[in-house]
C-alpha positions as CSV (number, residue, x, y, z in Angstrom):
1,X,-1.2,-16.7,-5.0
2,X,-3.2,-17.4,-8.6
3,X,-5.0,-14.2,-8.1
4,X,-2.5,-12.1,-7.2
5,X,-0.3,-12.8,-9.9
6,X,-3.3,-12.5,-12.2
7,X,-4.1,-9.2,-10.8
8,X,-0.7,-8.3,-11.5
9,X,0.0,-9.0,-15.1
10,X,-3.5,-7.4,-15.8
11,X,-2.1,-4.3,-14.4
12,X,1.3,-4.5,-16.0
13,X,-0.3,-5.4,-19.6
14,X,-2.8,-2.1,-18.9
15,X,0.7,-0.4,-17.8
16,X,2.2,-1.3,-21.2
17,X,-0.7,-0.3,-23.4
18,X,-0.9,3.2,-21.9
19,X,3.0,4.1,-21.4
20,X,3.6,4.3,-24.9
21,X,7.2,5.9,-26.1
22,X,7.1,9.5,-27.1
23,X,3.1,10.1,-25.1
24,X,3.7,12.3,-22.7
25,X,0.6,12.9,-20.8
26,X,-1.7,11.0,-19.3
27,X,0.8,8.0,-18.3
28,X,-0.1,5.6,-15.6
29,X,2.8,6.8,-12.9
30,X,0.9,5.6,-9.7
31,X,-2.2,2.8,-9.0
32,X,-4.6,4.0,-6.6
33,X,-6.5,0.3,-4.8
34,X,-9.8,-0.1,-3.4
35,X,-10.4,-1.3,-0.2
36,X,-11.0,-4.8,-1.7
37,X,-7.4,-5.0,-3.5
38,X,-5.5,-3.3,-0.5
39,X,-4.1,-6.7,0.5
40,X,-2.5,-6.7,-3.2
41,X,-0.8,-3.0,-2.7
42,X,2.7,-4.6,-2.1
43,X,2.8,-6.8,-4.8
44,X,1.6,-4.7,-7.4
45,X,4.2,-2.4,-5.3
46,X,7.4,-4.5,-6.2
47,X,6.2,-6.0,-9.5
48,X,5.4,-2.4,-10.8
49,X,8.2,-0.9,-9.3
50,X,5.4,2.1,-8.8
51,X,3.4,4.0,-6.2
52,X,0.7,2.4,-4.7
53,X,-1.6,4.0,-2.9
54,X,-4.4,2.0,-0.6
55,X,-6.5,3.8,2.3
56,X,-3.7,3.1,4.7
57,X,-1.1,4.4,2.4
58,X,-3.3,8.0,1.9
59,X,-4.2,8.7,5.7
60,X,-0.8,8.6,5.9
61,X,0.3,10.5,3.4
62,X,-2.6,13.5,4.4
63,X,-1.5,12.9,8.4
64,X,2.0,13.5,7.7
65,X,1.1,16.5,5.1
66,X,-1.6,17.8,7.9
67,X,1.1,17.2,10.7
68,X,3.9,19.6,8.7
69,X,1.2,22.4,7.9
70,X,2.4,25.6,9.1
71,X,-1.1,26.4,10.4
72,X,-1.7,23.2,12.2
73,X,-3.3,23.8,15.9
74,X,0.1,22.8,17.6
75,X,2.3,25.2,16.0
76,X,0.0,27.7,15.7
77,X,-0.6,27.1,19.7
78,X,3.1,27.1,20.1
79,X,3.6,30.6,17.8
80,X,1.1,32.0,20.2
81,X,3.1,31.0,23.3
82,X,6.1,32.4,22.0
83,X,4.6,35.7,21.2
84,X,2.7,36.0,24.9
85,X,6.0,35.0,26.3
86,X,8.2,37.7,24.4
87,X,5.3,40.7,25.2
């Protein structure tokens, strides 16, 4: 895996040119991939040892935040029941 590899010392050598000691804003603390480089998300996962974030890993991550809301239609449904239960 040539590319991958390649892919992945590019990203560390970008890594190591931003994350300089003593900057403390705008460090790289996540990679976000395109569609194109989703297959390389768990390499650049372990070899970074950072978040990576692909379109599978951010539906995810907005269906798990979406399916906790405290307004989402089946609690809210389920608040409503209790409440026409207790009157």
């Amino acid at each position: 895996m040539a590319l991958g590899s390649g892919l992945l010392q590019m990203v560390k050598d970008r890594i190591s040119e931003v994350n300089v000691q003593g900057k403390k804003d705008m460090l790289i603390k996540s990679i976000i991939v395109t569609t194109r480089l989703s297959m390389f998300s768990n390499l650049l996962r372990e070899g970074t040892g950072l978040p990576v974030f692909n379109e599978l890993t951010m539906l995810n991550l907005f269906s798990s935040a979406s399916s906790l809301s405290h307004f989402n239609d089946a609690k809210v449904l389920c608040r409503l029941s209790d409440k026409l239960e207790r009157s």
